[in-house]
C-alpha positions as CSV (number, residue, x, y, z in Angstrom):
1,X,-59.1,19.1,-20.3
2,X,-59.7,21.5,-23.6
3,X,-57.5,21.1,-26.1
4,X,-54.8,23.6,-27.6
5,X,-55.4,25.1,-31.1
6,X,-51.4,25.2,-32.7
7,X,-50.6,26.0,-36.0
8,X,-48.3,23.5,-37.7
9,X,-46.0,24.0,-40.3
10,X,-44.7,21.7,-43.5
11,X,-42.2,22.2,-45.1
12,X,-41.5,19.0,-48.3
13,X,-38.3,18.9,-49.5
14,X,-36.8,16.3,-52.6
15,X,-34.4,13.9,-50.8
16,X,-31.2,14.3,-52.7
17,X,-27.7,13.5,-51.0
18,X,-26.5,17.0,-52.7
19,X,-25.1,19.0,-50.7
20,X,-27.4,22.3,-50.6
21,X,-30.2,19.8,-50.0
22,X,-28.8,18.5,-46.8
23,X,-27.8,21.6,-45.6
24,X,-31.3,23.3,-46.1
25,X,-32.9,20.4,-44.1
26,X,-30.3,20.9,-41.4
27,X,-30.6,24.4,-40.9
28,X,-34.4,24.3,-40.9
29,X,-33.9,21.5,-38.4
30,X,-32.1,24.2,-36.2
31,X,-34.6,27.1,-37.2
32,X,-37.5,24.9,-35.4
33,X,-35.7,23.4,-33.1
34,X,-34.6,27.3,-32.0
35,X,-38.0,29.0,-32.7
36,X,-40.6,26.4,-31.3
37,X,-39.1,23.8,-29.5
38,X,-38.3,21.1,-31.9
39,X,-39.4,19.9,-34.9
40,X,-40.2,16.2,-36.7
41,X,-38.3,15.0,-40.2
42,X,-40.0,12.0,-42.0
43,X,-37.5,10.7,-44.5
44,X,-37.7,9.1,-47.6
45,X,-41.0,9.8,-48.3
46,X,-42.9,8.9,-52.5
47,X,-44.1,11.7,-53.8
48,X,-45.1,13.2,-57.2
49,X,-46.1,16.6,-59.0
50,X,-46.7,17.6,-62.2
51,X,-44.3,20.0,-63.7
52,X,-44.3,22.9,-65.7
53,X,-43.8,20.7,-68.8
54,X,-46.8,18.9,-67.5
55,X,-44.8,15.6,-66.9
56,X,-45.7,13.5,-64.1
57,X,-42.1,13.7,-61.9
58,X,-41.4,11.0,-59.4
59,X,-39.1,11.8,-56.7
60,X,-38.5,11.1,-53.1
61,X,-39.1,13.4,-50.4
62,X,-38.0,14.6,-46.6
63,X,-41.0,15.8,-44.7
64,X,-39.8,18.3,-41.9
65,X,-42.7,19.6,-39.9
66,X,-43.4,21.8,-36.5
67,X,-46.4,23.3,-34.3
68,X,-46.2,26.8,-33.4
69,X,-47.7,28.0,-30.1
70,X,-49.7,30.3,-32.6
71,X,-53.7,29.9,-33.4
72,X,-54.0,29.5,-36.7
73,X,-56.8,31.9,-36.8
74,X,-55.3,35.0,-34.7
75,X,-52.5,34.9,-36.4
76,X,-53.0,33.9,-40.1
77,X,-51.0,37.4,-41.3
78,X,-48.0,36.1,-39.3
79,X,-48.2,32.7,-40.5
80,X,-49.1,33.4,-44.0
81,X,-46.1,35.6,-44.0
82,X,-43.6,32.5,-42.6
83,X,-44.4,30.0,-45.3
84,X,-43.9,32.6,-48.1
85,X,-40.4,33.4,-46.3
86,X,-39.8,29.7,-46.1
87,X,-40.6,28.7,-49.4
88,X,-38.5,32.0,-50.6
89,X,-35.8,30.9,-48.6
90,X,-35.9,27.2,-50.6
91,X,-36.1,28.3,-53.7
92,X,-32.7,30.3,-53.2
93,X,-31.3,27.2,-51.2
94,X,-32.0,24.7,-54.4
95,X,-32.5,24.0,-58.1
96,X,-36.3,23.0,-57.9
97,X,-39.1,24.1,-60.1
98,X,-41.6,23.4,-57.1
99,X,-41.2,23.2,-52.9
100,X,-45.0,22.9,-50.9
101,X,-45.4,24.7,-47.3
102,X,-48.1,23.8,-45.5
103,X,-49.6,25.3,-42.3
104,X,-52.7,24.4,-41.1
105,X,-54.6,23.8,-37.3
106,X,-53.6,21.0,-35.3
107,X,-54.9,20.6,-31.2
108,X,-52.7,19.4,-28.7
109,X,-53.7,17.6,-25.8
110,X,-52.6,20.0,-22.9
């Protein structure tokens, strides 16, 4: 059988037991569960960037992830468009100098 192109989408988040930070995960754990069927969170995760300040800043991170049933290709406006809204939408949610969305192609077995 041919496989399905999807487009996933990342969205890393620091793992802090704040408040805001909980409830940003939560509701984008409802978002993808609404929108596409359900989503994945990795917890607990190492991470690192380098800030503004350029010091290295260790922290631990929640990785919440879904696939779309959109190509990546045909609808790169649309996606492109998402992860600006997403990381827009974090930014106002928390204190943090930095949040990564990814989207990129994935192929499910159908």
């Amino acid at each position: 059988m041919p496989l399905s192109e999807k487009a996933r989408v990342e969205v890393y988040l620091p793992d802090l037991a704040e408040a805001s930070y909980q409830n940003l995960l939560e509701e984008l754990d409802r978002e993808f569960a609404f929108s596409f069927g359900g989503c994945t969170i990795i917890r607990g995760l190492e991470g690192s960037y380098l800030s503004r300040a350029g010091l290295r800043i260790h922290e631990r991170v929640n990785l919440l992830y879904t696939d779309t049933p959109f190509s990546f290709d045909d609808n790169i406006l649309i996606l492109s468009r998402f992860a600006d809204e997403l990381r827009d939408a974090a930014f106002k949610a928390l204190n943090e100098e930095a949040i990564l969305v990814v989207v990129y192609k994935v192929f499910h077995a159908e």
